[in-house]
C-alpha positions as CSV (number, residue, x, y, z in Angstrom):
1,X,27.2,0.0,14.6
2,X,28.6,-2.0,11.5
3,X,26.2,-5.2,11.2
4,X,28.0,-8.5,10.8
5,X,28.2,-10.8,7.6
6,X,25.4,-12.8,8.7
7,X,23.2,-10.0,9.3
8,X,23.4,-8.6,5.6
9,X,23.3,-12.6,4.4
10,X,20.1,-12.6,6.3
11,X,18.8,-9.1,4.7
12,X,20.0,-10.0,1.3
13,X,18.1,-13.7,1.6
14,X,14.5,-11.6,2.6
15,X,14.7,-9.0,-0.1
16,X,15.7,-12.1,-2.8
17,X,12.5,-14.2,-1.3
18,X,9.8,-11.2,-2.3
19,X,11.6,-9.8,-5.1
20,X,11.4,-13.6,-6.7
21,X,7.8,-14.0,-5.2
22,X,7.0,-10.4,-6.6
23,X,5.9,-8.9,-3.3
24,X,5.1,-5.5,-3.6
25,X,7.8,-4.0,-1.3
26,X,9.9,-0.8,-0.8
27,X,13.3,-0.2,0.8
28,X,12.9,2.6,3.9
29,X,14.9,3.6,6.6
30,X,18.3,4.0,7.6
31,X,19.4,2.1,4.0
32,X,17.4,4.7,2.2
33,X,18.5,7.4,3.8
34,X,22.4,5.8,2.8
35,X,21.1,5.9,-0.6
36,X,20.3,9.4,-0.5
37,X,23.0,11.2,1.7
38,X,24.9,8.9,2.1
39,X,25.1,8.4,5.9
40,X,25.9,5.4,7.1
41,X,23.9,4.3,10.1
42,X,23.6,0.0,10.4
43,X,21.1,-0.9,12.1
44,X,18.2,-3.3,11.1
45,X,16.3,-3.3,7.6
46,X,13.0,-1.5,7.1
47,X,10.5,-3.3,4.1
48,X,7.4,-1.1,3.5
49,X,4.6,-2.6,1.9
50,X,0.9,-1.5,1.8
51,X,-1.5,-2.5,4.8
52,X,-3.3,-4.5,2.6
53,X,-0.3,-6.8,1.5
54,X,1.3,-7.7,4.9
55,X,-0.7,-10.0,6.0
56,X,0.1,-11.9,2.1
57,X,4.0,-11.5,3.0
58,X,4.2,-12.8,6.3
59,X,1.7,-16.0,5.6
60,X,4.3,-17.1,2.1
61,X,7.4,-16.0,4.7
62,X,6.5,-18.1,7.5
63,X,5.4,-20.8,4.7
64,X,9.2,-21.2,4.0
65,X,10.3,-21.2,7.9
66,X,11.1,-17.5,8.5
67,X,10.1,-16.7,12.1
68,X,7.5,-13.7,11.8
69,X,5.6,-11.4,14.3
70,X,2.7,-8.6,13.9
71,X,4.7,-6.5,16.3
72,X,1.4,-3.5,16.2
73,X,-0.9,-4.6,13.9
74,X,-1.7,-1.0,13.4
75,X,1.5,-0.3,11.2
76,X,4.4,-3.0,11.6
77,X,5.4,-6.5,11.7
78,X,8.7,-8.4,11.7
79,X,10.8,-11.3,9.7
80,X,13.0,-12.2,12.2
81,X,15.9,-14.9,12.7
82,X,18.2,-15.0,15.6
83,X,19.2,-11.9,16.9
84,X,18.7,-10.2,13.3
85,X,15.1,-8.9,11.8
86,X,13.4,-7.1,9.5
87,X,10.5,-4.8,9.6
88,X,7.7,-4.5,7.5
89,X,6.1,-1.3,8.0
90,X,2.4,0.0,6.7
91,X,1.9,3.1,7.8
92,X,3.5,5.2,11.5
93,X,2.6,5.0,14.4
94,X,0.4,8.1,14.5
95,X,-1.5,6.0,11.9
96,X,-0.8,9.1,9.5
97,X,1.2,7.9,6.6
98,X,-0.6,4.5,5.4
99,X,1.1,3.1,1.8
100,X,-0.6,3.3,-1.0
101,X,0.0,2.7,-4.6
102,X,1.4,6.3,-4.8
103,X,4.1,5.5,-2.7
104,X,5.2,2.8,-5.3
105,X,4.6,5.0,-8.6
106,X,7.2,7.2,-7.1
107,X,9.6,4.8,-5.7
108,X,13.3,5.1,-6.6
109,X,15.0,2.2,-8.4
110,X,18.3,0.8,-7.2
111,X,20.3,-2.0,-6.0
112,X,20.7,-3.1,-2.8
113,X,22.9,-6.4,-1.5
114,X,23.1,-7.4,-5.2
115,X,19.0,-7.1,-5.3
116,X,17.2,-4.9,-7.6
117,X,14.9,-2.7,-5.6
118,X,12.7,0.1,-5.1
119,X,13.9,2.5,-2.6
120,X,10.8,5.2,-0.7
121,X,11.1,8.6,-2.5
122,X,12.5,11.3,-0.7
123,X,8.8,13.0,-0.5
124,X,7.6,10.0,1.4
125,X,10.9,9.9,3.6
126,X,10.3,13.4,4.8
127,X,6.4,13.3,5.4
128,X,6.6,9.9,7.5
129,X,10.1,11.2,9.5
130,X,9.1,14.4,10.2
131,X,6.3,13.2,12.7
132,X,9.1,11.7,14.7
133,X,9.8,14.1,17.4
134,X,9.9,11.3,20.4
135,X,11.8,12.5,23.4
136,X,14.2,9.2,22.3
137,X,13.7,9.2,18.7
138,X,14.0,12.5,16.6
139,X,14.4,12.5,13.4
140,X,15.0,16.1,12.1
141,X,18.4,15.8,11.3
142,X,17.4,12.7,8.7
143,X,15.2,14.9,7.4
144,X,17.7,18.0,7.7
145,X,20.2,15.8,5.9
146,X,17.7,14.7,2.7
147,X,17.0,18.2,2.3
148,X,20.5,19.0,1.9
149,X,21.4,15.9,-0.4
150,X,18.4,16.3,-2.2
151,X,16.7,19.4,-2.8
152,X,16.5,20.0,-6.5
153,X,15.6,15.8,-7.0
154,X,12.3,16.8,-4.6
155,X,8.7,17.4,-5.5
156,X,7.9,20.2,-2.9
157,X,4.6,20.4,-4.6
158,X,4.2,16.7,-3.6
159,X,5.7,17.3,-0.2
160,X,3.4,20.0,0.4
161,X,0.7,17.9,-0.5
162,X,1.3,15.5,2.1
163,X,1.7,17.8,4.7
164,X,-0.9,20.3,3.6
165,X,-2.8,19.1,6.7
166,X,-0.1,19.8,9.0
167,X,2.2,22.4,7.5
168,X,3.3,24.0,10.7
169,X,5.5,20.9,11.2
170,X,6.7,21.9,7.7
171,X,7.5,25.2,8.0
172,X,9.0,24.8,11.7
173,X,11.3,22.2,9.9
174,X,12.2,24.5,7.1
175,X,13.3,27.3,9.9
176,X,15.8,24.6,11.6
177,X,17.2,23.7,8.1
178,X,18.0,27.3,8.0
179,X,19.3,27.7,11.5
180,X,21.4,24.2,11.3
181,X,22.4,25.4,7.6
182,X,22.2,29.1,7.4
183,X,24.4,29.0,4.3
184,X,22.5,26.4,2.6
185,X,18.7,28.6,3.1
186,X,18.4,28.5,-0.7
187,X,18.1,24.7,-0.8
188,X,14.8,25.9,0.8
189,X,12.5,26.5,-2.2
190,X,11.6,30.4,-1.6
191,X,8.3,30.2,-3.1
192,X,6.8,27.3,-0.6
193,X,8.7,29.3,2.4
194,X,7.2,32.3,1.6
195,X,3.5,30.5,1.2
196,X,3.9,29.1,4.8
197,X,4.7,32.4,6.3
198,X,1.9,33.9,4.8
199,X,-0.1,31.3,5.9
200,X,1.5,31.2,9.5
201,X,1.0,35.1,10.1
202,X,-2.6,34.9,8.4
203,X,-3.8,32.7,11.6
204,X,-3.2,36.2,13.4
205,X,-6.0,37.8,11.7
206,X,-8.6,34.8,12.4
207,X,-10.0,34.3,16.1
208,X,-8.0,31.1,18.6
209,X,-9.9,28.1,18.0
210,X,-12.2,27.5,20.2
211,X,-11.6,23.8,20.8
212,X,-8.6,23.2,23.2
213,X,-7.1,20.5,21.2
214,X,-3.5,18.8,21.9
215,X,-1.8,17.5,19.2
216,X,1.7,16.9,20.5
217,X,0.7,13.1,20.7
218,X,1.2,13.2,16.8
219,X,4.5,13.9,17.0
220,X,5.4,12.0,20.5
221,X,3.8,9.3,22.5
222,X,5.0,10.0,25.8
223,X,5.6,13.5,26.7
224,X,2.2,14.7,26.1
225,X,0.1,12.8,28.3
226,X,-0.2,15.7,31.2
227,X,-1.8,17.8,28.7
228,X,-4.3,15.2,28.3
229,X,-5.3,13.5,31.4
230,X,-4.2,16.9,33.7
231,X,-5.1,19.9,31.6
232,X,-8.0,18.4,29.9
233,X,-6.8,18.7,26.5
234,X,-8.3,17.0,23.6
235,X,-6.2,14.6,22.1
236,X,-6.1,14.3,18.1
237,X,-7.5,11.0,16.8
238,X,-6.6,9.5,13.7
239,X,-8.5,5.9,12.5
240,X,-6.0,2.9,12.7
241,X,-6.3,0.3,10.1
């Protein structure tokens, strides 16, 4: 979908406003993911900003008669004005990704509608996307694709960082790159590959745990409810802002 003229008028007039009101603010999304790969995928315009600030950005926005919403005050809210918005987004909605100052000491510089701005790194892009495994909304191939675009630019000690916690969802993505890719496996750093195998065939050698514990609802909001409420799984919860 190619936006119209008044859309990107609209965008370019938000990103002037708390750029000259210095707003602490980051460019995400689908415009991000343009910068990086390339792809071109219109849609809306995602702001992030730390949970800490929003609250600051929609009070001066709506100040100046911008129409704003906390759409789920536990990780976005919107600028909005006719059929056009934008988001401001503070963490995802597994509450697993909240911004913090590190996300702006590693933020990429660039321009953006004439505006100078700081786009999400690609380490933050692929720890907050790769949770997004809806039955609707997948983002793998986003992910897929800044891999591809990107590899030698990435921190994989920083990626790995972030998804220490949660590495299977790391290495499963790493063996789809591969699959989608399989002449592109090098783009994969060996030495992280290698450390994740290791680690996946070293559960082998420990007992099951003994909790029965469901994560899917990390990952997807909706398809794992039968294995909570039915088989009496335990769900994963994480503390919302």
């Amino acid at each position: 979908m190619i936006l119209k003229k008044e859309a990107h008028e609209f965008f370019r007039s938000v990103l002037e406003f708390v750029t000259e009101n210095n707003l602490p603010i980051l460019v995400g999304g689908a415009v991000a993911l343009r910068n990086y790969t390339g792809i071109i995928r219109e849609k809306d315009l995602d702001l992030f900003c730390k949970p800490g600030d929003y609250i600051k950005i929609l009070k001066l926005l709506s100040s100046h008669g911008w129409t704003v919403e906390i759409t789920d005050a536990r990780w976005i809210a919107k600028a909005l004005k006719d059929n056009y918005f934008v988001d401001f987004i503070f963490n995802t909605t597994n509450n697993l990704c909240p911004v913090d100052d590190s996300w702006f000491e590693h933020a990429v510089p660039g321009e953006l509608y004439g505006v100078k701005v700081n786009f999400v790194a690609p380490e933050e892009l692929i720890w907050s996307k790769i949770y997004i495994q809806d039955r609707a909304h997948y983002d793998g191939s986003d992910v897929n694709h800044i891999i591809l675009k990107k590899s030698e630019d990435i921190d994989w000690k920083r990626v790995l960082q972030r998804l220490d916690q949660h590495w299977q969802l790391l290495l499963g993505q790493f063996l789809n790159f591969q699959f989608i890719y399989p002449s592109e496996r090098d783009k994969i750093p060996r030495w992280l590959f290698e450390m994740l195998l290791e680690r996946a065939k070293g559960q082998y050698e420990l007992p099951a745990p003994v909790e029965k514990v469901c994560r899917g609802p990390l990952v997807d909001h909706t398809q794992y409810s039968i294995d909570i409420i039915d088989w009496h799984y335990k769900i994963i919860t994480v503390k919302s802002i």
